[in-house]
C-alpha positions as CSV (number, residue, x, y, z in Angstrom):
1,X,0.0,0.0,0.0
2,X,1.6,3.2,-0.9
3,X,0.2,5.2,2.3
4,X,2.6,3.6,4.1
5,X,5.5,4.2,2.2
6,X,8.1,6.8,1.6
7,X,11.3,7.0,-0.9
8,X,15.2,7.6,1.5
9,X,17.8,8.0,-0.7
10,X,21.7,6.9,1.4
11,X,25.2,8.3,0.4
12,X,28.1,7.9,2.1
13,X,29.7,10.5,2.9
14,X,33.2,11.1,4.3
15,X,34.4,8.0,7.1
16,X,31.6,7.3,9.1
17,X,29.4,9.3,8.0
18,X,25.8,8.6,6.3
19,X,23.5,11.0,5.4
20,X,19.4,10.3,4.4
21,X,17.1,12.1,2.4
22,X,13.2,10.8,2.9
23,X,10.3,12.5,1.9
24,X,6.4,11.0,1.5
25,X,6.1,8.9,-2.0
26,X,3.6,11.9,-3.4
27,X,5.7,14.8,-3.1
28,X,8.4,13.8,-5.2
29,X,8.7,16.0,-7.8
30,X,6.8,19.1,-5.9
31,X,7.6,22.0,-5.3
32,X,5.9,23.9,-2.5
33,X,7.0,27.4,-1.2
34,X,6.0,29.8,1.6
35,X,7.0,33.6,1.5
36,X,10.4,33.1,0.8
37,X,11.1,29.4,1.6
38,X,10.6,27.1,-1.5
39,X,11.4,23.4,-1.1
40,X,12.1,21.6,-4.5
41,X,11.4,18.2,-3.5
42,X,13.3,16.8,-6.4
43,X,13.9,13.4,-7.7
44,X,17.8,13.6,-7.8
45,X,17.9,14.1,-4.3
46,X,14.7,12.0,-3.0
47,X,14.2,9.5,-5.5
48,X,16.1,6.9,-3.6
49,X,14.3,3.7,-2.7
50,X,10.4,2.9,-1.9
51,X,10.7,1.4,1.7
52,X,8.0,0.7,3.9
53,X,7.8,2.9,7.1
54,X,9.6,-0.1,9.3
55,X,12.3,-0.4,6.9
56,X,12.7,3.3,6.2
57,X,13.4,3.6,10.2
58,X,16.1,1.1,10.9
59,X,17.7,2.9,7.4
60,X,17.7,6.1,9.6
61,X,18.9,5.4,12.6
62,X,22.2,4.9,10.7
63,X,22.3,8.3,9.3
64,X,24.6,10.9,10.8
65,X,22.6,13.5,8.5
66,X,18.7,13.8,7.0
67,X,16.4,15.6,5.7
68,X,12.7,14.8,5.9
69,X,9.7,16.5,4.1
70,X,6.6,15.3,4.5
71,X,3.9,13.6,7.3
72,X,4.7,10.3,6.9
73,X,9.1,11.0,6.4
74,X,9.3,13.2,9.4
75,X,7.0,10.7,11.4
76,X,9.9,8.3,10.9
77,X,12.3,11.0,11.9
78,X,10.7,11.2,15.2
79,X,10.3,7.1,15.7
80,X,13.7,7.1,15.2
81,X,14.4,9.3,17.8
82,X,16.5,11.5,15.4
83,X,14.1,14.9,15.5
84,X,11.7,16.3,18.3
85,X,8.2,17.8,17.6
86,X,9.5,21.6,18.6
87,X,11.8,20.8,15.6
88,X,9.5,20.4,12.8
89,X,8.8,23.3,10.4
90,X,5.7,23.6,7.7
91,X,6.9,25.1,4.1
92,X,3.2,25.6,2.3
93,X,1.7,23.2,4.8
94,X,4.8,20.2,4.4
95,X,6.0,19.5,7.4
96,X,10.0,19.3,6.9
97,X,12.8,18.6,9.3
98,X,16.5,18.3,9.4
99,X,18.8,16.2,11.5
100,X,22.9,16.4,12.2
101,X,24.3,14.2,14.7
102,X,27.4,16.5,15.8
């Protein structure tokens, strides 16, 4: 069911670090803006794999760096224990959220 799904796209980065990019299956290839914040949800940068919400998790918690757009991505962001609530910003109503592990 594609509800429950969302597309996380992994690079390695330098040693030891990993960073994720996961955004909700319909908003790749949107673009949605607010005053002067515009999110290109584009498919060069989010149109990694189509994981379920379980998957998409465990593929998170080895990220040292991500970026989440959307209700069901940053929902996994926060079951993952990588962002907090007071964290979360709305660009044109999509919530988005980004995570550093320093």
């Amino acid at each position: 069911m594609v509800e429950d799904r969302v597309n996380i796209k992994i690079w390695q980065l330098r040693s030891g670090e990993t960073m994720a990019a996961i955004c909700d299956c319909n908003l790749i290839g949107k673009r949605v803006t607010q005053g002067k914040l515009v999110l290109d949800i584009c498919k060069d940068f989010y149109g990694g794999e189509e994981v379920n919400i379980d998957a998409a998790v465990g593929l998170l918690r080895k990220a040292t760096v991500a970026n989440f757009v959307g209700t069901l991505a940053v929902s996994c962001g926060i079951a993952a224990g990588m962002i907090h609530r007071d964290a979360i910003i709305e660009v044109g109503g999509v919530p988005h959220a980004q995570f550093i592990l320093i």
